[in-house]
NUGUZA-611873 format. One record per residue: residue in three letters; x, y, z of N, C-alpha, C in turn. Coordinates in pm, whole numbers. Example, Ala and Ser with C-alpha at 12.3 -4.5 7.8 and 13.67 -1.06 7.14 Angstrom:
BEGIN
<aa ALA	nu 1319	nv -569	nw 780	cau 1230	cav -450	caw 780	cu 1320	cv -330	cw 780>
<aa SER	nu 1285	nv -225	nw 708	cau 1367	cav -106	caw 714	cu 1290	cv 3	cw 787>
***
This chain:
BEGIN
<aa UNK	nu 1651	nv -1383	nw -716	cau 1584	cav -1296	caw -811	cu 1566	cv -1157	cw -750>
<aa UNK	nu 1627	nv -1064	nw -786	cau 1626	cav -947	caw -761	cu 1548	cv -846	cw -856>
<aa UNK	nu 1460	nv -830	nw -831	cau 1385	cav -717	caw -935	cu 1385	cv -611	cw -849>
<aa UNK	nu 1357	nv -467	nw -950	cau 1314	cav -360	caw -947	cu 1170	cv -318	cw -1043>
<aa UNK	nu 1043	nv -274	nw -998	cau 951	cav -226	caw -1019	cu 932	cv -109	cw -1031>
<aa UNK	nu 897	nv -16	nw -1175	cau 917	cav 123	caw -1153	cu 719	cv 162	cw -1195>
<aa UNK	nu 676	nv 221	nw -1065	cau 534	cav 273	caw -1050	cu 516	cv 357	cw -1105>
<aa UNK	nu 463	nv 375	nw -1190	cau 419	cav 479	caw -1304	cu 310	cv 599	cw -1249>
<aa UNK	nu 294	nv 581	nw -1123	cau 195	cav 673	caw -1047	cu 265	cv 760	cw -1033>
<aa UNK	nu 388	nv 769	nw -999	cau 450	cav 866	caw -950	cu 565	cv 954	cw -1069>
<aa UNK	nu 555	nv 865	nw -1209	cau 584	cav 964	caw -1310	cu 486	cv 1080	cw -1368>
<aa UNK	nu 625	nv 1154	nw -1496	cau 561	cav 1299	caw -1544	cu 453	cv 1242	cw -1667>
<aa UNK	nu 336	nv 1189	nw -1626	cau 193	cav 1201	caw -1742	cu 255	cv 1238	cw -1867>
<aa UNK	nu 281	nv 1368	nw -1848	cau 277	cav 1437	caw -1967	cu 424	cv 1441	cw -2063>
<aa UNK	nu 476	nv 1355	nw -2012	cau 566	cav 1286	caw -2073	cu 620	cv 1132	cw -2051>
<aa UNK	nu 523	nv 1053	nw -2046	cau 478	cav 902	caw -1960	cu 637	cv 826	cw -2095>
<aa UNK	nu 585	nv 872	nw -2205	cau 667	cav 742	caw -2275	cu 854	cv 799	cw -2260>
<aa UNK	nu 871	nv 911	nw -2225	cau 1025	cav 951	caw -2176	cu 1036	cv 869	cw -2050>
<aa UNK	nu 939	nv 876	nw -1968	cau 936	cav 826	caw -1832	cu 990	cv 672	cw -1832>
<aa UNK	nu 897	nv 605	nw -1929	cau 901	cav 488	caw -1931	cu 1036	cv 443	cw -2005>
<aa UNK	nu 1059	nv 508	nw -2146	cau 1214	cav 500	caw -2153	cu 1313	cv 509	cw -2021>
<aa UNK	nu 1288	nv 622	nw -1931	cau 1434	cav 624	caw -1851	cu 1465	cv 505	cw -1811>
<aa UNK	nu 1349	nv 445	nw -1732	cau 1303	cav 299	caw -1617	cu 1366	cv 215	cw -1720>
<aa UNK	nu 1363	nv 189	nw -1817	cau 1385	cav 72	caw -1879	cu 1571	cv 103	cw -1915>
<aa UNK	nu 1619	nv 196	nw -1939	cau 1723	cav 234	caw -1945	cu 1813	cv 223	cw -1809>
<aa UNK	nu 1707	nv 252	nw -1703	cau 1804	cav 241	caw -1576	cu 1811	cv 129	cw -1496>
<aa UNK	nu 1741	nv -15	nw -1577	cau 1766	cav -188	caw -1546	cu 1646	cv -196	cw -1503>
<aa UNK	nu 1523	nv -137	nw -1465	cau 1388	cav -205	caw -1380	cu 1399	cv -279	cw -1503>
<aa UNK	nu 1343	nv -349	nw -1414	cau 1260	cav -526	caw -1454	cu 1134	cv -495	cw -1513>
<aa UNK	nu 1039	nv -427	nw -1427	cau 902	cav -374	caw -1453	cu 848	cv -240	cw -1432>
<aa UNK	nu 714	nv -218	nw -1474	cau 662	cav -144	caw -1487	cu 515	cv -175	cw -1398>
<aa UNK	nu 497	nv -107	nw -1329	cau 371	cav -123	caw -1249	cu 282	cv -24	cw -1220>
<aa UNK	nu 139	nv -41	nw -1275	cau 52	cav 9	caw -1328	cu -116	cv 33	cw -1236>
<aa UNK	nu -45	nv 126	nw -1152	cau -184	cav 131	caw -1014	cu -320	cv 164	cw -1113>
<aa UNK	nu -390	nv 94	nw -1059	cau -518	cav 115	caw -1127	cu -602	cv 112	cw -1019>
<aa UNK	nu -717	nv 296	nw -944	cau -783	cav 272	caw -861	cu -925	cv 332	cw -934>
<aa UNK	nu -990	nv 344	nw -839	cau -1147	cav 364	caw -869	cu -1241	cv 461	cw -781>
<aa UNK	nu -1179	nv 563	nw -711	cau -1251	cav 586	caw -589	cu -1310	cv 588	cw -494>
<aa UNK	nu -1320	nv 431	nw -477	cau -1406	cav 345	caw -394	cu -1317	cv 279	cw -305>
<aa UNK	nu -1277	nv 145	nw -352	cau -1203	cav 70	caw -302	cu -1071	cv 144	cw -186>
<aa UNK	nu -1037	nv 258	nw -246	cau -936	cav 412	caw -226	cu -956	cv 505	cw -284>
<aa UNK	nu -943	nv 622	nw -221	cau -1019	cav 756	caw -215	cu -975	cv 798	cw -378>
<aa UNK	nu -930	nv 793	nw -394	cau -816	cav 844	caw -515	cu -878	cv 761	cw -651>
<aa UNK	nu -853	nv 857	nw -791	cau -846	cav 763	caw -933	cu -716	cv 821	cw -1018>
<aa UNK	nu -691	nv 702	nw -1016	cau -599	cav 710	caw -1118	cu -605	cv 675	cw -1271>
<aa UNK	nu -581	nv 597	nw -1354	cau -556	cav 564	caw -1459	cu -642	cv 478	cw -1492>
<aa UNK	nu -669	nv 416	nw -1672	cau -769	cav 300	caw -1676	cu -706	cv 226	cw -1811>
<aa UNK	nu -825	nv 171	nw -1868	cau -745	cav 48	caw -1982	cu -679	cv 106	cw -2087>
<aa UNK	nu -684	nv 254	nw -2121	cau -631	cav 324	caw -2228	cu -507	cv 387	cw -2219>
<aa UNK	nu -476	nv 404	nw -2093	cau -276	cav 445	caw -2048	cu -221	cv 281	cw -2027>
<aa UNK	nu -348	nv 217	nw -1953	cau -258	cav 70	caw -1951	cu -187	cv 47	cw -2117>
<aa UNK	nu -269	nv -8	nw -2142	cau -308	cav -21	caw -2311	cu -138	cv 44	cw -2401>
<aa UNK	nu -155	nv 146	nw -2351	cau -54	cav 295	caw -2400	cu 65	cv 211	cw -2350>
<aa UNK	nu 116	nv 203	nw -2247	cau 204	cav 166	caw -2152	cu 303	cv 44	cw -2251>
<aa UNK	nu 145	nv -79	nw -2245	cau 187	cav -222	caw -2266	cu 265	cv -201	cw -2413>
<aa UNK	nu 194	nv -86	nw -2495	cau 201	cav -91	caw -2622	cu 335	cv -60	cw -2654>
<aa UNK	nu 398	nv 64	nw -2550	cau 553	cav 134	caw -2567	cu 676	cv 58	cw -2509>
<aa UNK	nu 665	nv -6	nw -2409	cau 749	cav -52	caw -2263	cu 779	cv -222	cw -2347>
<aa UNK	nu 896	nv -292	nw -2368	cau 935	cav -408	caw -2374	cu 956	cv -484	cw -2217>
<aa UNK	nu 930	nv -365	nw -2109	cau 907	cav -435	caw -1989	cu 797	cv -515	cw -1942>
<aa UNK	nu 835	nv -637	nw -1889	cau 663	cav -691	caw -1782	cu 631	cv -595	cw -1752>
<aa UNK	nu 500	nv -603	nw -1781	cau 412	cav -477	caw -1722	cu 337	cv -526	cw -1638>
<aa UNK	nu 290	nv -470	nw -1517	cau 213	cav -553	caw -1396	cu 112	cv -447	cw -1370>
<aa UNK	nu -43	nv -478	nw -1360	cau -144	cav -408	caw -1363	cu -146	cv -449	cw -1227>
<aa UNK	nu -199	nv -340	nw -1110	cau -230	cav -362	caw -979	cu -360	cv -313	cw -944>
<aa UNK	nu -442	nv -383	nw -913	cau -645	cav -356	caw -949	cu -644	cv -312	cw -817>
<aa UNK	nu -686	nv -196	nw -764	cau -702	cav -103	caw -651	cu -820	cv -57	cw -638>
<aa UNK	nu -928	nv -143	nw -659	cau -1062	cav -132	caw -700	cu -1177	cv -260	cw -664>
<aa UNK	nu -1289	nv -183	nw -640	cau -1409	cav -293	caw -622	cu -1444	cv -367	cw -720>
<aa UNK	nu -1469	nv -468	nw -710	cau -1540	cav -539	caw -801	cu -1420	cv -642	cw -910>
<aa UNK	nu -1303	nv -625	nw -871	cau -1190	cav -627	caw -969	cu -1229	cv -773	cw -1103>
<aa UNK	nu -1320	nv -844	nw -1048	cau -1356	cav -919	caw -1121	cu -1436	cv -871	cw -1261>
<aa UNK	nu -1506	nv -776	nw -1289	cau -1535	cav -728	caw -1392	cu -1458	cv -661	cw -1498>
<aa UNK	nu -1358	nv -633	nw -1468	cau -1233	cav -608	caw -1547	cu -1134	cv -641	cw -1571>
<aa UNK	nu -1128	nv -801	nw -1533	cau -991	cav -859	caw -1561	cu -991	cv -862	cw -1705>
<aa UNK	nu -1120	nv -922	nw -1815	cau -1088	cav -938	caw -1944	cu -1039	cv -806	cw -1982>
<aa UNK	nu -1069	nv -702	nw -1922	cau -1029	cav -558	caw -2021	cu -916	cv -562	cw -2013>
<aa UNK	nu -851	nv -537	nw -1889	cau -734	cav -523	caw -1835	cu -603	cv -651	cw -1912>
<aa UNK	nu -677	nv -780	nw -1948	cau -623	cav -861	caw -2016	cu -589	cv -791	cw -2114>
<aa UNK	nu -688	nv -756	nw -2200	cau -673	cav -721	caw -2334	cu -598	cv -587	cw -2352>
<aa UNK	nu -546	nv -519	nw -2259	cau -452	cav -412	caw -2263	cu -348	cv -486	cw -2294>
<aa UNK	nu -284	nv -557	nw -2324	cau -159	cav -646	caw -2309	cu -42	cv -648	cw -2164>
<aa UNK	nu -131	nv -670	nw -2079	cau -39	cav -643	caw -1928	cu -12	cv -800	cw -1909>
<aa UNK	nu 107	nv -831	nw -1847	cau 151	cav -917	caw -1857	cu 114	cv -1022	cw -1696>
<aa UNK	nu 64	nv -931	nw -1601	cau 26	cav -997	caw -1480	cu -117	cv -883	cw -1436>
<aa UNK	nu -197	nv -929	nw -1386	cau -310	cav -890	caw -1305	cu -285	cv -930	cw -1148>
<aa UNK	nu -292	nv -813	nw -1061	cau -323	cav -894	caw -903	cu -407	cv -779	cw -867>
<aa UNK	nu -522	nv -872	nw -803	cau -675	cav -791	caw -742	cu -617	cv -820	cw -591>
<aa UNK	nu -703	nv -716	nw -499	cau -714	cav -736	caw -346	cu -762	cv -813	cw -303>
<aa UNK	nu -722	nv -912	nw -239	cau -770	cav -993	caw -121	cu -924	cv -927	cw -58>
<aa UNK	nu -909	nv -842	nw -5	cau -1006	cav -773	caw 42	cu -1113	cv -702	cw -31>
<aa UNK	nu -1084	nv -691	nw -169	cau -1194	cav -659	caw -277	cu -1276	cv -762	cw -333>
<aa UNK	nu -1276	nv -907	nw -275	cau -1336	cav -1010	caw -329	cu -1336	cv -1111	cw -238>
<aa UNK	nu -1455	nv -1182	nw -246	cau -1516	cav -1270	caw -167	cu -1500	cv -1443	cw -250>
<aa UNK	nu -1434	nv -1398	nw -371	cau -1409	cav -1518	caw -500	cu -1279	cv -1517	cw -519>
<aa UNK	nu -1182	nv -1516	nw -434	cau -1032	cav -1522	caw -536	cu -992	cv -1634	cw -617>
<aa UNK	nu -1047	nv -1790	nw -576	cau -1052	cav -1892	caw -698	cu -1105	cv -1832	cw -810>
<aa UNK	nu -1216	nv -1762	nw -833	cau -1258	cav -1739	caw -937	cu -1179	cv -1632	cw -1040>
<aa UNK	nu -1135	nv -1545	nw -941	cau -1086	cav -1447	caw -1010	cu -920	cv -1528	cw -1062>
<aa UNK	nu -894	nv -1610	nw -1002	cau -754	cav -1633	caw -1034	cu -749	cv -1709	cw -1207>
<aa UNK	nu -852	nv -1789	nw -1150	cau -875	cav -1887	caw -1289	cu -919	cv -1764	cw -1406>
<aa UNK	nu -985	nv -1641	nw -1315	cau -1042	cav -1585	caw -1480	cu -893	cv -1530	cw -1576>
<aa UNK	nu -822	nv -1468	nw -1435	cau -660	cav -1458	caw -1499	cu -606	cv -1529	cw -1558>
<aa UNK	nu -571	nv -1623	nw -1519	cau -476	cav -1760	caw -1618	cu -605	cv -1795	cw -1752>
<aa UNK	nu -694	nv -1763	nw -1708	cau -787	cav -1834	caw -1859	cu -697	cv -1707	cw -2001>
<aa UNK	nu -697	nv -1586	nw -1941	cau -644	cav -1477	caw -2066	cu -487	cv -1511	cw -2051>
<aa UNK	nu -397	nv -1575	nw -2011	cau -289	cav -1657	caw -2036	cu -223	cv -1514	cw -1965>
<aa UNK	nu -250	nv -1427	nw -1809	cau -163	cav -1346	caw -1776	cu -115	cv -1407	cw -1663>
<aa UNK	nu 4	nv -1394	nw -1569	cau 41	cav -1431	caw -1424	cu -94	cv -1378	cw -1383>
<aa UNK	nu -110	nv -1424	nw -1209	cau -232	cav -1373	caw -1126	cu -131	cv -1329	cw -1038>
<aa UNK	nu -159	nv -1213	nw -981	cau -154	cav -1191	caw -818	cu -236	cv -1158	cw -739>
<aa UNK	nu -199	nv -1154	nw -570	cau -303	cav -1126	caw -497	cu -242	cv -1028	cw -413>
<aa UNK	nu -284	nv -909	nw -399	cau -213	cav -781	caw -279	cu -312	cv -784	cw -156>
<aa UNK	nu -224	nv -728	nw -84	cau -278	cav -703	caw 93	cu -219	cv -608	cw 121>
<aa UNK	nu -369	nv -532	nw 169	cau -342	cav -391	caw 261	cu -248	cv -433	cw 357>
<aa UNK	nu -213	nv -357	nw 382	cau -115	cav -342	caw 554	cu -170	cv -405	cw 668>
<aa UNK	nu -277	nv -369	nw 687	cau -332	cav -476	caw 812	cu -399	cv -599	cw 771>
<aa UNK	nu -374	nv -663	nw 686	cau -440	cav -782	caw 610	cu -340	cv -896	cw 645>
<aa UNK	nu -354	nv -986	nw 743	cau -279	cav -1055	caw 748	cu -180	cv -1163	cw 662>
<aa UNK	nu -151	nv -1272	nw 666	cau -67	cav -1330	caw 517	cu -158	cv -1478	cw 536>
<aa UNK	nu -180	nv -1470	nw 649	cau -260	cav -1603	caw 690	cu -363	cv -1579	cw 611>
<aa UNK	nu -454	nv -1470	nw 549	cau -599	cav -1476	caw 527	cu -571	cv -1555	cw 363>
<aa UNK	nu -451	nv -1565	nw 310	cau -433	cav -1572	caw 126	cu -364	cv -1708	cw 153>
<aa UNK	nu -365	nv -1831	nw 284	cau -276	cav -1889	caw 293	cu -333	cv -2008	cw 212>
<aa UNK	nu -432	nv -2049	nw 207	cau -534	cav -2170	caw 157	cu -530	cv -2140	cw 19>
<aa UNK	nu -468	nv -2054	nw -90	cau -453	cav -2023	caw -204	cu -331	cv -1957	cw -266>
<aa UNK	nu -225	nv -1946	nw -126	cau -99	cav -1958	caw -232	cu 9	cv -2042	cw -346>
<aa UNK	nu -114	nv -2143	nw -300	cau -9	cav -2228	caw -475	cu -119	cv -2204	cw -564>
<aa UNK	nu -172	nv -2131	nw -617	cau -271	cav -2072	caw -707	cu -240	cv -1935	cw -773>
<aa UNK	nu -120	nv -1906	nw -701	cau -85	cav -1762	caw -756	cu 81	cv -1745	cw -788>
<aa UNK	nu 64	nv -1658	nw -820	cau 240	cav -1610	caw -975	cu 265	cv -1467	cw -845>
<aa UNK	nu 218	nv -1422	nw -774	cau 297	cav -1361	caw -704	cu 228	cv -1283	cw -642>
<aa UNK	nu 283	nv -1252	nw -522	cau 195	cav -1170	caw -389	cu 285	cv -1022	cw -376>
<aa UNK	nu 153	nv -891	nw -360	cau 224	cav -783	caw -363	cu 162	cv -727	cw -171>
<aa UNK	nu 247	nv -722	nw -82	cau 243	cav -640	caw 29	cu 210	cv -517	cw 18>
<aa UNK	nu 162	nv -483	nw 0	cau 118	cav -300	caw 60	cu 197	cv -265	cw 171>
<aa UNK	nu 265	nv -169	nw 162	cau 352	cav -129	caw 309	cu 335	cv 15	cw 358>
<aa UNK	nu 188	nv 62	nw 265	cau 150	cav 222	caw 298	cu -38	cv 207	cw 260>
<aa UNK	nu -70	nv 308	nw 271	cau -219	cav 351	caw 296	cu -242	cv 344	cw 109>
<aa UNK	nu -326	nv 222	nw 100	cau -336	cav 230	caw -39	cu -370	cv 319	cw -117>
<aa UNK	nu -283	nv 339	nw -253	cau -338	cav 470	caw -308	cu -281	cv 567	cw -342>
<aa UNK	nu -170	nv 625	nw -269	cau -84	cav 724	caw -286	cu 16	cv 675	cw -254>
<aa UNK	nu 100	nv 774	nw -352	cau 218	cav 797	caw -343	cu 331	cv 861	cw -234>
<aa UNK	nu 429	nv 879	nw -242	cau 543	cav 934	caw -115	cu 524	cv 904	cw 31>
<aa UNK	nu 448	nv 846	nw 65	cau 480	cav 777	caw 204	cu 587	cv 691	cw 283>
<aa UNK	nu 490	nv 675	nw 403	cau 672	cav 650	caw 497	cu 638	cv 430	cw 508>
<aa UNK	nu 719	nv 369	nw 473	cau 713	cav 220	caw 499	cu 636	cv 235	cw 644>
<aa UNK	nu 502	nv 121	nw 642	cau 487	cav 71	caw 752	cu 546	cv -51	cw 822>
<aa UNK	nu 619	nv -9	nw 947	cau 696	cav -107	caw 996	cu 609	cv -270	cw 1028>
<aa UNK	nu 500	nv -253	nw 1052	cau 482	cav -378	caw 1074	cu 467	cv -492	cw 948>
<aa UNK	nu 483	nv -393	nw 833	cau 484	cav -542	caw 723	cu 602	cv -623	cw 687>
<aa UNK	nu 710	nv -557	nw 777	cau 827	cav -658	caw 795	cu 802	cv -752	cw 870>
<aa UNK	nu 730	nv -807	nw 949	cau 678	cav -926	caw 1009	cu 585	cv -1009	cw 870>
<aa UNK	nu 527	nv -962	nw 824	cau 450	cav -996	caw 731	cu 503	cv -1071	cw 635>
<aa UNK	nu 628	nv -1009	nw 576	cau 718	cav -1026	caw 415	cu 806	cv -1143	cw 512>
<aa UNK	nu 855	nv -1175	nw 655	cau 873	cav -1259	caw 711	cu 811	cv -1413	cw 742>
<aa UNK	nu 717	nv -1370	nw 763	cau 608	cav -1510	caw 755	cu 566	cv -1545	cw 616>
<aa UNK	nu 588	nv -1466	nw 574	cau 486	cav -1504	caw 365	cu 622	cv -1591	cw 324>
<aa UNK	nu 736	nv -1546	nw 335	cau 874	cav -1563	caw 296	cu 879	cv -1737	cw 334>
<aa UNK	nu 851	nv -1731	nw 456	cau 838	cav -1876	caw 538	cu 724	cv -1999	cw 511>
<aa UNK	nu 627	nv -1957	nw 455	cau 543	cav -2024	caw 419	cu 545	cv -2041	cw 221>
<aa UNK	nu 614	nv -1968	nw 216	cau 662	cav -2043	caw 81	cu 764	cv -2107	cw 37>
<aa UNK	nu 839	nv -2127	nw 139	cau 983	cav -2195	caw 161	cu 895	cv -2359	cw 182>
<aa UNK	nu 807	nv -2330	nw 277	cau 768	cav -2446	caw 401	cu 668	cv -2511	cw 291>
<aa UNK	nu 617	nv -2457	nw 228	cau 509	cav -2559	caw 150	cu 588	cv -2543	cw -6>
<aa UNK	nu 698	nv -2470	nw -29	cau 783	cav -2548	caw -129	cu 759	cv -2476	cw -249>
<aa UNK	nu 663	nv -2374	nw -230	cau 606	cav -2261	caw -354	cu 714	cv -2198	cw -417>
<aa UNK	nu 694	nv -2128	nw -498	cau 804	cav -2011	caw -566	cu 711	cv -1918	cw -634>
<aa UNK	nu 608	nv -1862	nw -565	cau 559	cav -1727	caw -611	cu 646	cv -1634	cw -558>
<aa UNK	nu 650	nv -1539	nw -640	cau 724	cav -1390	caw -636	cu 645	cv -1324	cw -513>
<aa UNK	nu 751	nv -1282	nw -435	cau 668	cav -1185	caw -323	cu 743	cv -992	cw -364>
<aa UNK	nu 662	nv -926	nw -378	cau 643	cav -771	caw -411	cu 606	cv -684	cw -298>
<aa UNK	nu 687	nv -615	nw -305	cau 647	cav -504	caw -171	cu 629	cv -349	cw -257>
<aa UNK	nu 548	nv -294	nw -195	cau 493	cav -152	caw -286	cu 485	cv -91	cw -129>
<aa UNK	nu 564	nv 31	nw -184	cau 504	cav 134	caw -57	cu 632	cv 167	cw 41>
<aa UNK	nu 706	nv 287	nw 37	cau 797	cav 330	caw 115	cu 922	cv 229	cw 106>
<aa UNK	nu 958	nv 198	nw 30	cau 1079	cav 168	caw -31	cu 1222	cv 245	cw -95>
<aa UNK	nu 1278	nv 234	nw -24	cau 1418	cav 356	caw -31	cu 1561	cv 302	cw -64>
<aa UNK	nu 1652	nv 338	nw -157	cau 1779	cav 274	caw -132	cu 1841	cv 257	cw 45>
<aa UNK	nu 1767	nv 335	nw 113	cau 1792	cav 320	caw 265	cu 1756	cv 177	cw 286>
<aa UNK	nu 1612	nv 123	nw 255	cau 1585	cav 24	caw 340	cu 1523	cv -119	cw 248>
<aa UNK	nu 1602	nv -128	nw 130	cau 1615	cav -187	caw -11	cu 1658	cv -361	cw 74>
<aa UNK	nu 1751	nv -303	nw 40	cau 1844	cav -429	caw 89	cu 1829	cv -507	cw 190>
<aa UNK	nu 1758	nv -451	nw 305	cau 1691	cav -432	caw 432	cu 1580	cv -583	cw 401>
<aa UNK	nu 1471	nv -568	nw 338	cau 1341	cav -607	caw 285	cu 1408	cv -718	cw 168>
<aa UNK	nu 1508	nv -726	nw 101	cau 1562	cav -839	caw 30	cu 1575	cv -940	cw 107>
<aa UNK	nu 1628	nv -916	nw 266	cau 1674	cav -948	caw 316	cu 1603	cv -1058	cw 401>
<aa UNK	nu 1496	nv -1046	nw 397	cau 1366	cav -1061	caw 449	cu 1302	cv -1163	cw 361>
<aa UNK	nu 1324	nv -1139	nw 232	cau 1258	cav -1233	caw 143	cu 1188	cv -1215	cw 19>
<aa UNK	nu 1239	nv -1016	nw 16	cau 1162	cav -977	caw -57	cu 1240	cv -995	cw -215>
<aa UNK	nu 1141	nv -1024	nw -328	cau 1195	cav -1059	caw -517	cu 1218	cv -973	cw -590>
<aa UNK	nu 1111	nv -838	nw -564	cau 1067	cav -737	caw -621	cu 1024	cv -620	cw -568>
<aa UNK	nu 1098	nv -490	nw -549	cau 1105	cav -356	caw -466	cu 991	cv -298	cw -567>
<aa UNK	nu 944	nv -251	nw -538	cau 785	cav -135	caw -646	cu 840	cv -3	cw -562>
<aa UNK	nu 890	nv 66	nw -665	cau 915	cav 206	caw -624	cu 877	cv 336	cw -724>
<aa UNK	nu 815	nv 423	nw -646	cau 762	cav 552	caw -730	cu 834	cv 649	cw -723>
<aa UNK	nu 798	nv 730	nw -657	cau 836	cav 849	caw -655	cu 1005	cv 835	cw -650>
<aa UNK	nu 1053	nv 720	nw -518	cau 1173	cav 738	caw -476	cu 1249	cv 651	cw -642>
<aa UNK	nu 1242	nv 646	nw -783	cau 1300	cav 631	caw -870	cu 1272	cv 744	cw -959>
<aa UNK	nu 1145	nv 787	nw -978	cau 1116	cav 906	caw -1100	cu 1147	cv 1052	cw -1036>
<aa UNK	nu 1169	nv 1058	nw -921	cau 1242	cav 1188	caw -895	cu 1346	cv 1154	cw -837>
<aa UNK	nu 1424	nv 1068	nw -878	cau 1576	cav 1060	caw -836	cu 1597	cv 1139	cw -921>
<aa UNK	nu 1739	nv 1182	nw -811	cau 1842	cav 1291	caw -974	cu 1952	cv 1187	cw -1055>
<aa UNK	nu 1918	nv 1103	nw -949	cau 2046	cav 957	caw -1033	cu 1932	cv 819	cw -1070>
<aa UNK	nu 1856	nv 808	nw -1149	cau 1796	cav 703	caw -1178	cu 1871	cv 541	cw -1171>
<aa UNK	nu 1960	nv 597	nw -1224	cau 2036	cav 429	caw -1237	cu 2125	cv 441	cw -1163>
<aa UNK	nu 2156	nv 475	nw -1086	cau 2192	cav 431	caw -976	cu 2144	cv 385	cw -839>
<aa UNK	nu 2003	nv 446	nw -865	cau 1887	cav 449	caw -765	cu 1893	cv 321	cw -761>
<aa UNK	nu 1852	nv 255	nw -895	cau 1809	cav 143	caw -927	cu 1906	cv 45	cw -937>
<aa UNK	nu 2059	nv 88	nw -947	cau 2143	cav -19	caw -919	cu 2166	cv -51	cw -746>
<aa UNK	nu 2184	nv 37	nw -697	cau 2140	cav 21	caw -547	cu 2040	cv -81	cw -460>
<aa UNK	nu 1896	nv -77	nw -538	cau 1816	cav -160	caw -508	cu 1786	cv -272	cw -541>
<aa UNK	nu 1905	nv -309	nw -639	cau 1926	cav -462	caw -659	cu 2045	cv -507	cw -566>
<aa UNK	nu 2101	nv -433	nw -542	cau 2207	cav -517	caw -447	cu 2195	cv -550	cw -335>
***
């Protein structure tokens, strides 16, 4: 399974539904939908009314990514945008049974993301509970950064422990992803590339994106 993820953080706002046409024109799979809060990461971005917007225009999975405290108080909203998967931080909650079940109760996939220094061991006692794990491979939050090398050890061991206990959740990598080092990270184990900037300011979109399936 080879997907492409196109991050809507790093498209033109002010022309979001052209944006979202190109992505879907140039083969992504999805659409992925940072949602922060200023807390959790310095930065805000977007909330249930561009989600909402998004789910409403895009025939793509749309994947909401909760970059925020508390993520448990907004899964029903975020449900009711019509997003097709929710994944909260590991590190934003002290309940991920709870939060997982509150996901599957609104009939969306669950996922669970990890910062960069968050090991894979800490989500290991609850990966057959989840539809797919997203790696962080940059400083949550922003856009155009450089891959951190050590989450290739990471997307290595996650890769291995779902082989070894027989799972088939989707593993997602967000964060410094390049037709340079695409294939690289497939290679590894990765399902699904999440790329921003390096797809919405390509001058070749679909090719960008045919690249990063191969």
């Amino acid at each position: 399974m080879k997907q492409v993820s196109a991050s809507i953080l790093s498209a033109n706002w002010l022309k979001l539904g052209e944006e979202l046409k190109r992505a879907e024109e140039a083969g992504c799979d999805c659409i992925h939908v940072d949602i922060t809060d200023g807390h959790f990461v310095s930065n805000l971005t977007m909330g249930m009314d561009i989600t909402r917007a998004v789910c409403n225009f895009t025939g793509l999975r749309t994947d909401v990514h909760l970059m925020i405290e508390e993520p448990g108080r907004f899964i029903a909203a975020f449900a009711d945008t019509g997003a097709d998967s929710i994944t909260f931080h590991h590190e934003a909650t002290a309940h991920p049974f709870e939060l997982i079940r509150e996901i599957k109760k609104h009939g969306k996939l669950a996922g669970v993301a990890l910062d960069p220094a968050t090991p894979v061991e800490a989500i290991e006692h609850y990966l057959d509970q989840v539809d797919l794990v997203l790696l962080v491979a940059v400083c949550v939050g922003f856009g155009g950064q450089k891959f951190i090398d050590a989450v290739d050890e990471k997307i290595k061991r996650l890769a291995k422990m779902r082989k070894d206990k027989g799972l088939h959740f989707e593993i997602q990598v967000d964060g410094g992803i390049n037709t340079g080092n695409g294939a690289e990270k497939r290679a590894l184990g990765v399902d699904n590339l999440v790329g921003g900037s390096m797809i919405f300011l390509s001058e070749d979109i679909k090719e960008t994106v045919r690249l990063l399936k191969t």
